[in-house]
N, C-alpha and C positions, 0 to 999 in steps of 0.2 A: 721676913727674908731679906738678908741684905745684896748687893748685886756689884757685879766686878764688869768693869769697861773697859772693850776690848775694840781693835780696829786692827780690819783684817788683815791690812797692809805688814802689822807688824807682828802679826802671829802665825808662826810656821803651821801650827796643828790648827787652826783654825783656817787656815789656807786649804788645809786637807779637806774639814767636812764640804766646806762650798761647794768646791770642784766637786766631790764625791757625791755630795746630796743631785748635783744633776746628772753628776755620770752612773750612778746606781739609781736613779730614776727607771722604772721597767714598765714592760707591758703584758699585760696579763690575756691573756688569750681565750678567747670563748665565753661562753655567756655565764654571767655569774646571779646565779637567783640565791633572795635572802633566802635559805636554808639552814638548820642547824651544822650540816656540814659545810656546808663554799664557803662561809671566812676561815676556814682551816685550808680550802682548797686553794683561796686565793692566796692564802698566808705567804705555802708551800711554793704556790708559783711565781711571788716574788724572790723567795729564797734562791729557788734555780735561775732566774731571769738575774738577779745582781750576780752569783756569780759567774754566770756563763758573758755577763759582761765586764764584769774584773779580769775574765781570763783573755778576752778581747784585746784590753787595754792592756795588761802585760806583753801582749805579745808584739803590741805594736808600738811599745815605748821605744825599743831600741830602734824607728824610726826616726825618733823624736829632734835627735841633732841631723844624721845624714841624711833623711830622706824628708822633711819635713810636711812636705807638701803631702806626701803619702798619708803620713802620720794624721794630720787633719782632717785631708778627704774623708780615711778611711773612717775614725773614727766620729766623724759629722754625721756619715752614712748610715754609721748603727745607733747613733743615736734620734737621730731624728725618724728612726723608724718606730723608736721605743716613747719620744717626748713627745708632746703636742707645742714643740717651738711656737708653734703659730697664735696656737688658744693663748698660750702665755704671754706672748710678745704684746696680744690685743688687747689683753688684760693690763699688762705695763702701761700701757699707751692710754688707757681709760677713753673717757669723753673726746679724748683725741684721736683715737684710731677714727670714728665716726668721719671725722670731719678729713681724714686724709685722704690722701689716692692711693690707688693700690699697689703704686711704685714706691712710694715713701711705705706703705705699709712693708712690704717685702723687702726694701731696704733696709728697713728697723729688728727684723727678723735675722737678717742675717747680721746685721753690726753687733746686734745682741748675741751672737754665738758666739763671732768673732772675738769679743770682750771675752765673756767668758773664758775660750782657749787661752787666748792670750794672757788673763791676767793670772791663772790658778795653775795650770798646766806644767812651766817650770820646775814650780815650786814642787808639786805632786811629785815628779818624776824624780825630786833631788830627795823625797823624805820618805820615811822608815817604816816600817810594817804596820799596818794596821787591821782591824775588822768591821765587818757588818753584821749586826743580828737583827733578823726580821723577828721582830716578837709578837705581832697580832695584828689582823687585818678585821674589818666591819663597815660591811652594806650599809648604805645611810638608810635610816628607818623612811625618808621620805621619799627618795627613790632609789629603786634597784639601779638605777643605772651613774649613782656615783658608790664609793668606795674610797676609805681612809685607812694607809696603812701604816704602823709605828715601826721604829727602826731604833737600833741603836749603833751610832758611830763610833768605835775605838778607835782613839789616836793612838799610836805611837809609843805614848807615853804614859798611857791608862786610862786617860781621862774619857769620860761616855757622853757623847753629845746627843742629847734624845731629837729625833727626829719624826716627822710625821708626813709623808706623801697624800695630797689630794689626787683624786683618779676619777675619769670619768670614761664611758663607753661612747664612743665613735659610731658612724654610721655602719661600720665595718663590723659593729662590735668587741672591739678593741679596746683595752683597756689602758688609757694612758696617761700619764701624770700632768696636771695642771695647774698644782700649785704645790709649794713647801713649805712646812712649818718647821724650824730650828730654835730648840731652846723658848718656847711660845711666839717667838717672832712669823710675822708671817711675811715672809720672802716675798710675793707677789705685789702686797701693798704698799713694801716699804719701796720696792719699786717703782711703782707706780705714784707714793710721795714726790717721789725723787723728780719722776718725769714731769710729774706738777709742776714743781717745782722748777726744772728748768726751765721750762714755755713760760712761768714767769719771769727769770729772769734774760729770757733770749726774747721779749717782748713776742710772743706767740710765734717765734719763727720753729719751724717743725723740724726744719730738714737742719740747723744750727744744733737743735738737741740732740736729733741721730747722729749727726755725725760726730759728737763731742761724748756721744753715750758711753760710762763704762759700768762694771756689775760691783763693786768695790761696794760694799754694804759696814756701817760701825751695828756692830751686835751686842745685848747685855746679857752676858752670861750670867747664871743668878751663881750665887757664891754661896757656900755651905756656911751654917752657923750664924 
């Protein structure tokens, strides 16, 4: 298989999946036992949970210039009721979260969203139709209490970016996304290269990384034929 390189800065429809893989990120509600039926059940409730939060974010785009501040809060609010910011952010941060405080933690938590809106958001708002198909969800055989669901993103333009949500259950029982796989990359560790990566070159200054952090990922799309 030969592979096509891409960087995100310079692809519109790749700008979409980003934003969209964490904005259709959901939460799956109530306890989900491996059953022949609940990876249908979970399938279905991701189905309704992306798009009751697509309809979310239509509604509050036309925030998005006049009321900007609205535009964020709001949707910060439904999302971080749906993602596990936090699990992820720790996960980014690896061997460094350990050694931080819990200010620099919560700091990095939000610079991390912040990024995010900021760098995909625009873009989202300026481009052209797209879909989501949830196509199959499945219980990890080792424990019931994670959960992998596949997705397919349509740009725009036709093109299908296969996607894969990692999910675990909270203390709540809540089911919420803790990691992404796009195109076989796994989103959480290339972020967390990344954070490596800059503590070495910020000679392990913590708080130099947060505040320079942004979510800009280069992806290799595998290219047919």
């Amino acid at each position: 298989m030969r592979y096509q390189y891409f960087h995100l800065s310079k692809i519109r429809g790749m700008f979409q999946v980003v934003f969209f893989i964490f904005l259709g990120m959901v939460c799956l509600g109530g306890n989900a036992h491996a059953d022949e039926n609940q990876e249908e059940v979970v399938r279905q409730t991701v189905e309704d949970s992306v798009k009751s939060l697509l309809d979310k974010f239509n509604k509050e785009r036309e925030f998005y210039d006049t009321e900007p501040d609205r535009f964020f809060n709001n949707m910060d609010v439904a999302l971080s009721e749906i993602v596990d910011f936090r699990r992820i952010a720790a996960r980014v941060m690896g061997k460094y979260a350990r050694k931080a405080s819990k200010a620099q933690r919560d700091n990095f938590v939000n610079i991390f969203k912040k990024s995010l809106y900021a760098t995909y958001t625009k873009t989202l708002i300026e481009s052209g139709v797209f879909k989501i198909n949830v196509t199959k969800a499945k219980i990890n055989s080792r424990s019931d209490e994670r959960a992998s669901v596949n997705l397919d993103v349509v740009s725009d333009n036709g093109t299908v970016f296969p996607v894969v949500y990692a999910m675990h259950k909270n203390k709540e029982h809540q089911w919420l996304v803790e990691n992404v796989v796009v195109f076989g990359v796994n989103v959480g560790l290339a972020f967390r290269d990344r954070f490596e990566g800059q503590m070495r070159k910020n000679k392990n200054n913590i708080d130099a990384v947060i505040k320079s952090w942004t979510v800009k990922l280069d992806i290799v799309k595998p290219k047919e034929g």
